[in-house]
C-alpha positions as a Python dict, from the first residue, in 0.01 Angstrom:
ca = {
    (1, 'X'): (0, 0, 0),
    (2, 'X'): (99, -19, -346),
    (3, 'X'): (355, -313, -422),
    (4, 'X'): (583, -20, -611),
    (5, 'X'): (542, 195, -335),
    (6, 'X'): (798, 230, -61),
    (7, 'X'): (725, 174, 260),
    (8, 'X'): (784, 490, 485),
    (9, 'X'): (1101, 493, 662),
    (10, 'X'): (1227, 673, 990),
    (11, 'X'): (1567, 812, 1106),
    (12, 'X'): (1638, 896, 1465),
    (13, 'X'): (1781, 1211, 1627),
    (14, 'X'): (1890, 1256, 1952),
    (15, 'X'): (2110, 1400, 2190),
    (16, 'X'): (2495, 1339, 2299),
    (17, 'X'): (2692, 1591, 2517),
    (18, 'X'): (3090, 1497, 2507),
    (19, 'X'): (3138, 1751, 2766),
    (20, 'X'): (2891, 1582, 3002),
    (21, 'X'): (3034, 1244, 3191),
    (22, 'X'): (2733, 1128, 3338),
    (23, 'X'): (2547, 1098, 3017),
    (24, 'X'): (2736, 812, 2868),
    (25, 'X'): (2554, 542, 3054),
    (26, 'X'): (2231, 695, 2965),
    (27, 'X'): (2314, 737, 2602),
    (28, 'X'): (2414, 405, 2588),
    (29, 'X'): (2086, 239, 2707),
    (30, 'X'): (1899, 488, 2483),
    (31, 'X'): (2120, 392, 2161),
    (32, 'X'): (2099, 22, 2253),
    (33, 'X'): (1678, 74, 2240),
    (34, 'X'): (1721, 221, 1915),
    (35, 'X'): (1909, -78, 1819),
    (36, 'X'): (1637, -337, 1922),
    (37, 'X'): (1376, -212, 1766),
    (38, 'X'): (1108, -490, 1555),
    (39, 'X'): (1166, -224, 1303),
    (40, 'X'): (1490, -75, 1277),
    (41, 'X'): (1538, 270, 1227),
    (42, 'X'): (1708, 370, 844),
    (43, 'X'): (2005, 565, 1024),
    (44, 'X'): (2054, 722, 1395),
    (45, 'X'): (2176, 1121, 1404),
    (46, 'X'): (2339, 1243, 1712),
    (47, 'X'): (2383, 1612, 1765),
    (48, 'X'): (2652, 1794, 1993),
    (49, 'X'): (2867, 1437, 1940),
    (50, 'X'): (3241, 1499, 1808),
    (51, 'X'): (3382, 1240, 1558),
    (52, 'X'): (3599, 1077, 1813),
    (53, 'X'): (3308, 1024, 2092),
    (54, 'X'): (3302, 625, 2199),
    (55, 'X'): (2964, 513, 2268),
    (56, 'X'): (3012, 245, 2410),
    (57, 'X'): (2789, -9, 2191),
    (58, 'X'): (2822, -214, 1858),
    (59, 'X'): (2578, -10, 1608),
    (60, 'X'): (2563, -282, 1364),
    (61, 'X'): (2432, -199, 1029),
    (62, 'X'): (2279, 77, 1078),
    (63, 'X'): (2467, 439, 1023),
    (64, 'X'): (2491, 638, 1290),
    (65, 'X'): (2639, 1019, 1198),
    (66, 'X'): (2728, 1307, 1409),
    (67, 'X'): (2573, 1692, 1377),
    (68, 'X'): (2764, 1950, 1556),
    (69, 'X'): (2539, 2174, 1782),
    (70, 'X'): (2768, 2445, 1821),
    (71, 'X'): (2499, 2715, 1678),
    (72, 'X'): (2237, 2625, 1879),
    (73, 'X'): (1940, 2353, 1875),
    (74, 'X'): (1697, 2480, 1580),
    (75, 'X'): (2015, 2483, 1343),
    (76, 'X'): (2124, 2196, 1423),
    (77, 'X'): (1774, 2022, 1400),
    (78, 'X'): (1765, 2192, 1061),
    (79, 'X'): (2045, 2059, 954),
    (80, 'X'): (1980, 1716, 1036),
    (81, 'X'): (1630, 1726, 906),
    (82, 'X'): (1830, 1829, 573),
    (83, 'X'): (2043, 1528, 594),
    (84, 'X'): (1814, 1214, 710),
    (85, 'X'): (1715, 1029, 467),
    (86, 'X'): (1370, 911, 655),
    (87, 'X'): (1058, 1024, 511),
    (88, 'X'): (981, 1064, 879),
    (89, 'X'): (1227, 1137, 1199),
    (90, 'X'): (1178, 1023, 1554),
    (91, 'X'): (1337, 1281, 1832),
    (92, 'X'): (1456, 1186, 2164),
    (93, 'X'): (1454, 1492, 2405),
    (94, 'X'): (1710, 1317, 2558),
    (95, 'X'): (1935, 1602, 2661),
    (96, 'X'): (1821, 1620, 3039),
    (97, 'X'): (1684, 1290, 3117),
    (98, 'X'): (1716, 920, 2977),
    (99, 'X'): (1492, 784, 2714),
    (100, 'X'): (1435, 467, 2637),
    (101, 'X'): (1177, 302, 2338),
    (102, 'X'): (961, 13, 2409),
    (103, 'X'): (1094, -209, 2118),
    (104, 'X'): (764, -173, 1919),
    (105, 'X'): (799, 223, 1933),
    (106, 'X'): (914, 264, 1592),
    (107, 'X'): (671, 14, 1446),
    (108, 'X'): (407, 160, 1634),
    (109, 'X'): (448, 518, 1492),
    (110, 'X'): (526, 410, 1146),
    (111, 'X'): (161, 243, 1141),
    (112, 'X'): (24, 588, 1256),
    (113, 'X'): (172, 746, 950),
    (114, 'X'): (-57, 523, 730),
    (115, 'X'): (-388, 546, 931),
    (116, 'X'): (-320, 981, 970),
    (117, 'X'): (-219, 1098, 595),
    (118, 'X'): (-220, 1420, 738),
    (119, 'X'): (-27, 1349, 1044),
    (120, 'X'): (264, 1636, 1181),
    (121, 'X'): (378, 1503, 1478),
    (122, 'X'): (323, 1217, 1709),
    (123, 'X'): (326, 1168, 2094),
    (124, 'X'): (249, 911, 2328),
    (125, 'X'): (215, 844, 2724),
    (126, 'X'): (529, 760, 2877),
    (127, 'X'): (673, 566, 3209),
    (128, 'X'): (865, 778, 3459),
    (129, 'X'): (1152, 571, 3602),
    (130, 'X'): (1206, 688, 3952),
    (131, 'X'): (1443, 513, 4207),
    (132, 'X'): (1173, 264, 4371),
    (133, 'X'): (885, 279, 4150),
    (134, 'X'): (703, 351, 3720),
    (135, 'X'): (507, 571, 3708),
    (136, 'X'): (223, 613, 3434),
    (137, 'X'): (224, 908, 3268),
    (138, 'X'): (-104, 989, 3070),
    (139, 'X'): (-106, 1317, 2856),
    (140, 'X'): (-380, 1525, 2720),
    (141, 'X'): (-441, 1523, 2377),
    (142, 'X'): (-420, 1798, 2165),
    (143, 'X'): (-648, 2052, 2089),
    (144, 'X'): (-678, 2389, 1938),
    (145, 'X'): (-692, 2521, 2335),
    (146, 'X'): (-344, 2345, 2408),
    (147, 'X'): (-170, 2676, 2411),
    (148, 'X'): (42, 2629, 2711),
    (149, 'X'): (442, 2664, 2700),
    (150, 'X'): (494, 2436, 3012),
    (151, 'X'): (231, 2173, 2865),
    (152, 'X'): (360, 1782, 2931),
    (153, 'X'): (366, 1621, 2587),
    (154, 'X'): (678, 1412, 2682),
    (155, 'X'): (1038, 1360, 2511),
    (156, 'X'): (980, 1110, 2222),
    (157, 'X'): (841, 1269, 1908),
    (158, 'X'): (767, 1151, 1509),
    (159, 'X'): (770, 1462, 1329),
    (160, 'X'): (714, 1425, 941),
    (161, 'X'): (991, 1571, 758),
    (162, 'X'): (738, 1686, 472),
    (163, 'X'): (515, 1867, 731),
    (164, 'X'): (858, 2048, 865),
    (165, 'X'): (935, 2175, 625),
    (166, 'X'): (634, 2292, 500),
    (167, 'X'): (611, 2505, 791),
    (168, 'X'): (954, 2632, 732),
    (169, 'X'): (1161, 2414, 991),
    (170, 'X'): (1258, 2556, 1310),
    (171, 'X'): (1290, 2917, 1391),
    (172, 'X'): (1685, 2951, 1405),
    (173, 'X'): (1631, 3266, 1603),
    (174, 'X'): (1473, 3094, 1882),
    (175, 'X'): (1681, 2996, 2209),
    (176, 'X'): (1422, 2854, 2480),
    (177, 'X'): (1075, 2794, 2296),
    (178, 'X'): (1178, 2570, 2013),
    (179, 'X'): (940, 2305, 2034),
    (180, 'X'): (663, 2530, 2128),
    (181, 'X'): (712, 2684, 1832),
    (182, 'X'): (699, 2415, 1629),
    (183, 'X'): (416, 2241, 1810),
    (184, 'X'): (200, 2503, 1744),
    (185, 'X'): (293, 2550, 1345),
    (186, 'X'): (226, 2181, 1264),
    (187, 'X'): (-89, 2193, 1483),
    (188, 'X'): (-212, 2464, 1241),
    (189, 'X'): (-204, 2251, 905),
    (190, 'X'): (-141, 1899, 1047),
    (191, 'X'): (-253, 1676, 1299),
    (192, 'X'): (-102, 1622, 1614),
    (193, 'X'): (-178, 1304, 1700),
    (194, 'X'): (-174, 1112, 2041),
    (195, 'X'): (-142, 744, 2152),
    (196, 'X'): (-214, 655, 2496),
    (197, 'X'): (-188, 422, 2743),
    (198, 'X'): (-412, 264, 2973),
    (199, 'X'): (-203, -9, 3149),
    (200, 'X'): (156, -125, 2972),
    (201, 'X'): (54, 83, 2681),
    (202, 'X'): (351, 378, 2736),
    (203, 'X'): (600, 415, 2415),
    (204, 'X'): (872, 482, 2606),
    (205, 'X'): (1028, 531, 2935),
    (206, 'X'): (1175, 869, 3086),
    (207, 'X'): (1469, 759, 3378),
    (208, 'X'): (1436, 1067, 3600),
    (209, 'X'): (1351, 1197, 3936),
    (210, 'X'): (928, 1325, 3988),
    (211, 'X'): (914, 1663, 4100),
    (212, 'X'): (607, 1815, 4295),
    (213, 'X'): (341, 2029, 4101),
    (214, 'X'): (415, 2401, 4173),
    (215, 'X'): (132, 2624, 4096),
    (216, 'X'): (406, 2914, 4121),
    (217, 'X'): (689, 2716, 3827),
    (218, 'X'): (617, 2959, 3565),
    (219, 'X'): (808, 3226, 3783),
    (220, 'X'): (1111, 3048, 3807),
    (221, 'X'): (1153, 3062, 3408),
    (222, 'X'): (1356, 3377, 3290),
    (223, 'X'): (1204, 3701, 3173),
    (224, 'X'): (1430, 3639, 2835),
    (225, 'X'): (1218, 3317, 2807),
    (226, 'X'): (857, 3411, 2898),
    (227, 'X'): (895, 3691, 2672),
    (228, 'X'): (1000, 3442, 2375),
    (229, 'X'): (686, 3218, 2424),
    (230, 'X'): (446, 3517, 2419),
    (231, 'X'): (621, 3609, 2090),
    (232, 'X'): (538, 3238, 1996),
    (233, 'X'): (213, 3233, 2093),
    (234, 'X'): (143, 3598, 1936),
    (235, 'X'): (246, 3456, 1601),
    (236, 'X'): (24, 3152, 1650),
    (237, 'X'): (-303, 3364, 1711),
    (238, 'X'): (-196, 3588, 1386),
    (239, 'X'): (-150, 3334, 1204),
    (240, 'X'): (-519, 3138, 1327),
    (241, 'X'): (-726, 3489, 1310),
    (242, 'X'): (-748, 3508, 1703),
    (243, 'X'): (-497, 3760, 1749),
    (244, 'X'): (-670, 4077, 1929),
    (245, 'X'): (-506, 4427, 1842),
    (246, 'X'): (-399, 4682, 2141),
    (247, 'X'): (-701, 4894, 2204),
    (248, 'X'): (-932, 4655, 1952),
    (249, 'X'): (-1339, 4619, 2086),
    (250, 'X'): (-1299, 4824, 2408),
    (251, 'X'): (-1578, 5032, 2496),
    (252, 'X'): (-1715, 5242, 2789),
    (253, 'X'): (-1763, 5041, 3086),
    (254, 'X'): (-2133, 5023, 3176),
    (255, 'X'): (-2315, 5201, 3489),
    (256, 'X'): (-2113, 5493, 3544),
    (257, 'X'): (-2372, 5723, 3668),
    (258, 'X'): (-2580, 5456, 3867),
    (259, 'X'): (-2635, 5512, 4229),
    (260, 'X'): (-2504, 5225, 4461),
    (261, 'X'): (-2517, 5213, 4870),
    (262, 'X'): (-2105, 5072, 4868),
    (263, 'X'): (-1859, 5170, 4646),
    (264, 'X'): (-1730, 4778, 4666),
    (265, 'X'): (-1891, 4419, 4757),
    (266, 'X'): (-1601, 4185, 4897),
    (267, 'X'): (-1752, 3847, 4790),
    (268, 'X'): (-1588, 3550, 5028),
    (269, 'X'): (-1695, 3170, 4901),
    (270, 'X'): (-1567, 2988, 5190),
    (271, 'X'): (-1648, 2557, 5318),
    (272, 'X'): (-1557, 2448, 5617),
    (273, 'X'): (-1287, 2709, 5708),
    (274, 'X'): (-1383, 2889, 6064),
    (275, 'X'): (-998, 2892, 6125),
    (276, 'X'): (-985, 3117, 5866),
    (277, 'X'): (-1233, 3347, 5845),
    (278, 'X'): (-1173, 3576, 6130),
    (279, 'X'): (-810, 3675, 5994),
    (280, 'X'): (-1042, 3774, 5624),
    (281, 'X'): (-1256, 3953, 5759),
    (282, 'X'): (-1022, 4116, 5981),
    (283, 'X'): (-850, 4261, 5651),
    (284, 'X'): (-1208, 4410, 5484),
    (285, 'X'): (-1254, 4584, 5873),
    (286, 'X'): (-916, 4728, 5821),
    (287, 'X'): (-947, 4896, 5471),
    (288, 'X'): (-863, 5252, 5393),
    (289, 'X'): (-1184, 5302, 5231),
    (290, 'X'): (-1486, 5250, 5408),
    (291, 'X'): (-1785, 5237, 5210),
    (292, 'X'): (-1784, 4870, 5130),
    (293, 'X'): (-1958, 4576, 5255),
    (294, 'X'): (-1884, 4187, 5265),
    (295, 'X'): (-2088, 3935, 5140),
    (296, 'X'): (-1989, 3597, 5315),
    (297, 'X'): (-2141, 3297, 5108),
    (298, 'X'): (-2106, 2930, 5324),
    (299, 'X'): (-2115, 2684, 5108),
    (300, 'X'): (-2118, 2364, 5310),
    (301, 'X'): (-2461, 2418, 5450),
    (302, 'X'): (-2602, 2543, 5765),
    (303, 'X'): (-2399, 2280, 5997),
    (304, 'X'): (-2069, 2426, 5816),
    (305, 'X'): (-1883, 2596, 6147),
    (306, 'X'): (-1811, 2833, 5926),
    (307, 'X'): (-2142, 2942, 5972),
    (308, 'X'): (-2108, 3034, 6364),
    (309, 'X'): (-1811, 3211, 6316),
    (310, 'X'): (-1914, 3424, 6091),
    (311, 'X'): (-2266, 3506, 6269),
    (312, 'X'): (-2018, 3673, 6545),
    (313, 'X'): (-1973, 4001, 6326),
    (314, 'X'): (-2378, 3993, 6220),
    (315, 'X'): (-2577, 4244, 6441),
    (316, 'X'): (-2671, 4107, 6809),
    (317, 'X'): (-2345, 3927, 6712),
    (318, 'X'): (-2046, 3884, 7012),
    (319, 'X'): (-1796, 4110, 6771),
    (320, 'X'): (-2042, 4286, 6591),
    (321, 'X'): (-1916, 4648, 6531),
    (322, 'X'): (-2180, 4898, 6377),
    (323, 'X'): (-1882, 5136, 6314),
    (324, 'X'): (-1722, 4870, 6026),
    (325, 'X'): (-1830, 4790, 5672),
    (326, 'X'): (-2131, 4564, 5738),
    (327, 'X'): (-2115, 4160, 5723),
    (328, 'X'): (-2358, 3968, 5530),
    (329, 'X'): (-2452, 3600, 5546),
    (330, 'X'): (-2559, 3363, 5282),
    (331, 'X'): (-2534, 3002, 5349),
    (332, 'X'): (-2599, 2728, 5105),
    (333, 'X'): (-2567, 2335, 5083),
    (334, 'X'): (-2392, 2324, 4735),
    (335, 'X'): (-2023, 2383, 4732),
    (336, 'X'): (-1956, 2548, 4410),
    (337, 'X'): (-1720, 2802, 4432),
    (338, 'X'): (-1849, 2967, 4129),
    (339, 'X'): (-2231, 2970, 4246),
    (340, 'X'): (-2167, 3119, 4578),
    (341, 'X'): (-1952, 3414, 4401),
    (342, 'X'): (-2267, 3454, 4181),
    (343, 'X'): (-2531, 3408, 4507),
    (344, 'X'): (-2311, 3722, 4644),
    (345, 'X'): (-2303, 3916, 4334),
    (346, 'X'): (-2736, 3862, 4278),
    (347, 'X'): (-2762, 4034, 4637),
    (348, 'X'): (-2394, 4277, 4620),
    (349, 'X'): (-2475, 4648, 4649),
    (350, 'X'): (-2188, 4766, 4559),
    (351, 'X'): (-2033, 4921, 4255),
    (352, 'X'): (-1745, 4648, 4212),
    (353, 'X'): (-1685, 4314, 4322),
    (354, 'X'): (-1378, 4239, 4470),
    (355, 'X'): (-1208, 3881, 4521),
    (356, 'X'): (-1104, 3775, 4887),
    (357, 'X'): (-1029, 3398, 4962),
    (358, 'X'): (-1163, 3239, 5279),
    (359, 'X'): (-784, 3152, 5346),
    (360, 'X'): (-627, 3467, 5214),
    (361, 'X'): (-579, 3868, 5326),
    (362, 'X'): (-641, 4188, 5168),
    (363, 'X'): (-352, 4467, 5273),
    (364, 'X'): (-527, 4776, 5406),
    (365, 'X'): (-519, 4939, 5062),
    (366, 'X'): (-626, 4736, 4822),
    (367, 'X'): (-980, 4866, 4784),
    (368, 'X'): (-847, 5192, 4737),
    (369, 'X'): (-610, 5148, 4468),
    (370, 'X'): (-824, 4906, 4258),
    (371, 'X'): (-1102, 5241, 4290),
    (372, 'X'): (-772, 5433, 4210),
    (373, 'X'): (-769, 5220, 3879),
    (374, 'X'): (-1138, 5235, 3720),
    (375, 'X'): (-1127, 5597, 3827),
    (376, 'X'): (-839, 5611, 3586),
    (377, 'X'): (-1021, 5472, 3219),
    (378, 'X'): (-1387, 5489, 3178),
    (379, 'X'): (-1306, 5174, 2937),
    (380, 'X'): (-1136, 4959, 3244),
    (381, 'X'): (-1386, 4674, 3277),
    (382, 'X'): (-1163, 4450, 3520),
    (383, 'X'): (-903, 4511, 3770),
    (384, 'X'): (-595, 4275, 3851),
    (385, 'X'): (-362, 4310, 4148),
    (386, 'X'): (-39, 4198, 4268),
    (387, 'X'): (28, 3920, 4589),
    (388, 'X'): (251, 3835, 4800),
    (389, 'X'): (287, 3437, 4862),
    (390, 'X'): (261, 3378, 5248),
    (391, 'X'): (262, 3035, 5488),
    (392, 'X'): (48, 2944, 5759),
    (393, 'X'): (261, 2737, 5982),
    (394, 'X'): (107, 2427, 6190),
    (395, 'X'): (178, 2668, 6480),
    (396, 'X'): (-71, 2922, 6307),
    (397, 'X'): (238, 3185, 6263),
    (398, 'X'): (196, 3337, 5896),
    (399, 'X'): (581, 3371, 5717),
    (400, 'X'): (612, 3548, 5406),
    (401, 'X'): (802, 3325, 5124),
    (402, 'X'): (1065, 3532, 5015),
    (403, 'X'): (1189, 3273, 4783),
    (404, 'X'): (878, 3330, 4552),
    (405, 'X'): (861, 3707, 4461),
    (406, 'X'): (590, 3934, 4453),
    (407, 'X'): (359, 3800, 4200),
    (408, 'X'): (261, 4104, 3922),
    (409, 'X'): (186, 3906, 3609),
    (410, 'X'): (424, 4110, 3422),
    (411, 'X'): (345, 3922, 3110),
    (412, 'X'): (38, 4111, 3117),
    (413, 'X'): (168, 4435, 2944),
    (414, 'X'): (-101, 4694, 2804),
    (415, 'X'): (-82, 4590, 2458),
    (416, 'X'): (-83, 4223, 2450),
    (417, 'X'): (-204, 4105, 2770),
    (418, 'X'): (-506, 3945, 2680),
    (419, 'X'): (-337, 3762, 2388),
    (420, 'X'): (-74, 3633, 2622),
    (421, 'X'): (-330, 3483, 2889),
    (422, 'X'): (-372, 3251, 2683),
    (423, 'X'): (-65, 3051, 2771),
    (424, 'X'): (-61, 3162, 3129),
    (425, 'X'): (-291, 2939, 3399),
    (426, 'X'): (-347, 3262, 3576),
    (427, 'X'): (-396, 3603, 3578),
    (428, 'X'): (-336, 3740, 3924),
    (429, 'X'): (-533, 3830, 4195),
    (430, 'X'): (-700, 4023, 4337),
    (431, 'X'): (-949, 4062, 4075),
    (432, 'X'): (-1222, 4300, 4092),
    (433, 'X'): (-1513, 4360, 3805),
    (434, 'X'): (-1824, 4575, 3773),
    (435, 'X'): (-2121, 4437, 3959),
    (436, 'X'): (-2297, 4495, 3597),
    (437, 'X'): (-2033, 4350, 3393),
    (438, 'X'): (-2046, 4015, 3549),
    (439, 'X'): (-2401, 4005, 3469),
    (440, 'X'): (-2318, 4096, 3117),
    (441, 'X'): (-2114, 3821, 3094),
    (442, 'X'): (-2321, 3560, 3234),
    (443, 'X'): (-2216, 3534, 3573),
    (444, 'X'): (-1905, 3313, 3693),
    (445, 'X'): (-1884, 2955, 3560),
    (446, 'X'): (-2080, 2686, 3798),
    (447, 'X'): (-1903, 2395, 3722),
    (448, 'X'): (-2087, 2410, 3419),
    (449, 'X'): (-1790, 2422, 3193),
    (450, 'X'): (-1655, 2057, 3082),
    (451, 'X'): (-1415, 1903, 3367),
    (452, 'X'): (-1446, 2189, 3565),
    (453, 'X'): (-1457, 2115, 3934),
    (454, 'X'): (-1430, 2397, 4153),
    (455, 'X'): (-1154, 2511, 3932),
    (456, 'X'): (-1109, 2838, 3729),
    (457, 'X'): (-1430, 2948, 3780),
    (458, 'X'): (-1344, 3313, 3674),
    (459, 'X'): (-1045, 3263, 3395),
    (460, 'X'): (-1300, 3247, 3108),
    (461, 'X'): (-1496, 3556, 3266),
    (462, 'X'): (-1123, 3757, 3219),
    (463, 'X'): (-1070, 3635, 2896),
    (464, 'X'): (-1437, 3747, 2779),
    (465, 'X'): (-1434, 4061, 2960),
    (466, 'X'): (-1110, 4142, 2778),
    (467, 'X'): (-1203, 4137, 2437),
    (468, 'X'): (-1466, 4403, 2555),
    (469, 'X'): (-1291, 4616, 2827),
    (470, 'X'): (-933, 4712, 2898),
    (471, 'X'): (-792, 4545, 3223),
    (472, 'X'): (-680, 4771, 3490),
    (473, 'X'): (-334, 4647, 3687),
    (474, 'X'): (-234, 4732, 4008),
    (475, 'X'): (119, 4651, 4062),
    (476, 'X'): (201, 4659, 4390),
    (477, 'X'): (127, 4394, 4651),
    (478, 'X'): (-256, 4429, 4729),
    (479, 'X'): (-323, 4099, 4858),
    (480, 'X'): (-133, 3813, 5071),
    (481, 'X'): (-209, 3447, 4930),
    (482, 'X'): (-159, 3205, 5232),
    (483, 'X'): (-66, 2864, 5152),
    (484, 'X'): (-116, 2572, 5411),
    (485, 'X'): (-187, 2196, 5481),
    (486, 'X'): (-501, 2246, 5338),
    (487, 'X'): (-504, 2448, 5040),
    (488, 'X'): (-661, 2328, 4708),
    (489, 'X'): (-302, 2410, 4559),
    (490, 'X'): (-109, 2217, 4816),
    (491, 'X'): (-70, 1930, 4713),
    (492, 'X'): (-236, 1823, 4357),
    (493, 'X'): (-239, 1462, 4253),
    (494, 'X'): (-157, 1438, 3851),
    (495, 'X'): (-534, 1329, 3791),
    (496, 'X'): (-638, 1675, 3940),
    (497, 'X'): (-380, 1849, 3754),
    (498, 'X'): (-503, 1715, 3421),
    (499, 'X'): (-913, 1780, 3506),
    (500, 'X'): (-779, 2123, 3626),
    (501, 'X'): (-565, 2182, 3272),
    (502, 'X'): (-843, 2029, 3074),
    (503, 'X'): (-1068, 2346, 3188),
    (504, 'X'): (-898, 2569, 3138),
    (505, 'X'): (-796, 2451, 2803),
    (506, 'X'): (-1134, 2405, 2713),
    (507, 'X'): (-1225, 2759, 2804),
    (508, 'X'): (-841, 2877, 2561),
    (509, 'X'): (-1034, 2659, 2275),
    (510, 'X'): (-1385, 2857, 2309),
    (511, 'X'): (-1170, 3191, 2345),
    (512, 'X'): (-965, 3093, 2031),
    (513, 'X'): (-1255, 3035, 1836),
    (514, 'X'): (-1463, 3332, 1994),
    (515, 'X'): (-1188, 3575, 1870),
    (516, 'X'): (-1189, 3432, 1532),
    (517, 'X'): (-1541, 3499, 1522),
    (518, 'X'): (-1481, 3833, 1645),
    (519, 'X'): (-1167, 3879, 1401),
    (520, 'X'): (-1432, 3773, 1103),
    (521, 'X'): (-1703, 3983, 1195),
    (522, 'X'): (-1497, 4277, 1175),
    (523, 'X'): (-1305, 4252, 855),
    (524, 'X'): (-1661, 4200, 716),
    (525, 'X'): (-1799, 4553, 815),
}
């Protein structure tokens, strides 16, 4: 640094709610952080305080000034970006849970200004406080695939003012997706930058309760809200060249006048579940259409018990049936999820694959109205269903979950669908695609994507397949998703979590820069 340069200075926002009597303690051991830093802060901005608020510590030298948050959170952020007289601020998402800075946090982050010129906002790992126990809290760092809404990137941020407000501040007409929004604007010129921890490293601790991953969260959040992040997210593709126009690529689905013995091949990867199986394949028997087989593919070897059970419904089997949609066999040592869907689909003769878990049900319909679908749009090269969430109990009674509703994937509307996917971990089930489509696209993944693990072995094949076909929905419940004991969505320790987000974020940062490609190549026509 130049000795008539000035060295870069921070000011610190964060939250107070007057109305709210349990958050004085919590302020107070947040403000008194503040307060200890090696480097102090040049002022401290509280929003939603009122002049007269006490809180309850000696501030010393440094200023500490109220902004009113009666218009909402993005005004009153602008407002007190237009006010601080840091070249950089440091925001506490302090308004549900306590936050409090190791005392080298704001020297920490003011080095990281000097070593990224370009830098737009900071973030770091973080200890959660529970009752008994820290907990370290490692997050991913960013990347151009980081496009989720519900993504972890913690409560203590360095924004730099200049970078705000070259991306014009936040959106004042936003209520739920704020810093989304602005995530994804500074990621597009600046760069996000991450510091984490290995052991003690954390910036900062978060006092709150854990809460259990919940593969089903995103349905708890409010139409009003899922709706704003796909607007979010739409503007962010537009803006990056990956935004795909309703109707844009799609083209006749392949093999419509090819001869096939079965109209549909239900493909069931399945290890080590002959509990299971029976109940499956008890739902493909019962299907209103008939000419369809199943393709059963064992994937823990020929010791798997799997293996016997299925071998009953085989010919010279004990519950073989000549009069039901036949039952194939393949058994392999590998379990790969992904491989055994592609061992069934090298040997399917049918027309369409369709998805059935080992664990999970088909309702008596659902091959019907998916061939209700294609039959629909010679351009349909995938169809999604709706499920109904169900529980095995220890007792082996199956109880519907009426607390989680039936699961459409309404976000997936006609014309931006396969834009919004990209924010979304899912995008329904069943699933059913052209035998000769999944060729096309190279078969399901293998494992052979980075981090995957048995994990999303068909997301990228929907997000390729719909830059090239329209997707076909079926709305109504078609399928019953059993959760148990045993599930691989049961119960998810936080390193799974993060190898299973790190796929599928991978496979978002490919499709982002596929569809820019795409974007490019057709402008250039």
């Amino acid at each position: 640094m130049k000795s008539n340069e000035c060295p870069p200075s921070v000011s610190v926002i964060l939250h107070y709610d007057s109305r709210n009597t349990d958050m004085a303690n919590q302020f107070a051991r947040t403000l008194t952080s503040i307060m200890n830093q090696t480097v102090l802060p040049a002022e401290v901005l509280v929003l939603d305080g009122s002049p007269d608020v006490n809180f309850g510590i000696e501030t010393g030298t440094i200023p500490v000034r109220i902004i009113p948050m009666t218009d909402g959170f993005s005004r009153a952020m602008n407002a007190a970006l237009q006010t601080a007289c840091g070249q950089f601020v440091i925001y506490l998402d302090n308004a549900g849970s306590e936050v409090v800075l190791k005392q080298s946090f704001t020297e920490t982050t003011l080095l990281m200004t000097e070593k990224y010129p370009m830098l737009g906002m900071l973030y770091g790992d973080y200890e959660l406080v529970m009752a008994d126990q820290i907990k370290e809290i490692r997050l991913l760092k960013h990347h151009v695939g980081r496009l989720r809404d519900n993504q972890d990137y913690g409560k203590a941020f360095l924004f730099s003012k200049a970078a705000l407000k070259t991306v014009g501040g936040f959106d004042e007409s936003l209520k739920f997706k704020q810093l989304y929004d602005i995530r994804l604007k500074l990621s597009e010129k600046f760069d996000l930058v991450h510091i984490a921890n290995k052991i003690n490293g954390s910036l900062y601790q978060i006092v709150a309760e854990s809460t259990k991953h919940n593969v089903f969260d995103y349905l708890l959040a409010s139409k009003e809200a899922q709706q704003e992040a796909e607007t979010v997210l739409t503007d962010h593709l537009k803006r990056l060249g990956a935004y795909l126009s309703p109707g844009q690529g799609y083209r006749q689905r392949p093999g419509l006048n090819d001869a096939y013995d079965y109209l549909a091949s239900i493909i069931i990867p399945v290890n080590r579940r002959p509990e299971f199986i029976a109940t499956a394949l008890e739902t493909v028997f019962q299907q209103t259409v008939r000419a369809i087989e199943v393709i059963v593919v064992v994937n823990g070897g020929p010791l798997d018990p799997t293996v016997t059970e299925v071998k009953k419904y085989l010919p010279d089997g004990a519950l073989y049936d000549p009069a039901r949609p036949p039952v194939r066999l393949v058994v392999s040592d590998i379990n790969n999820i992904g491989l055994s869907l592609d061992l069934g689909v090298k040997i399917a003769r049918g027309r369409y694959y369709v998805q059935l878990d080992s664990d999970d049900r088909l309702k008596p319909d659902a091959v019907e109205k998916i061939l209700a679908v294609y039959a629909s749009d010679e351009k349909i090269g995938m169809v999604i269903g709706s499920y109904e969430v169900w529980e095995k109990k220890t007792t082996g009674e199956f109880i519907r979950m009426e607390q989680i509703p039936v699961v459409t994937h309404a976000e997936w509307t006609e014309a931006n669908g396969r834009n919004n996917l990209l924010h979304i971990n899912g995008a329904g089930a069943p699933r059913s695609i052209p035998i000769r489509i999944i060729k096309e696209m190279g078969y399901f993944g293998i494992n052979d994507e980075p981090f995957a693990r048995n994990y999303g072995e068909d997301y990228d094949l929907v997000l390729k397949i719909s830059e090239k076909y329209r997707i076909g929905r079926v709305w109504e419940p078609i399928y019953d998703v059993i959760r148990h004991s045993g599930g691989t969505d049961h119960s998810i320790d936080q390193n799974t979590i993060d190898r299973n987000d790190e796929a599928k974020d991978y496979m978002r940062m490919e499709t982002v820069r596929r569809r820019i490609r795409l974007n490019n190549a057709k402008s250039n026509r």
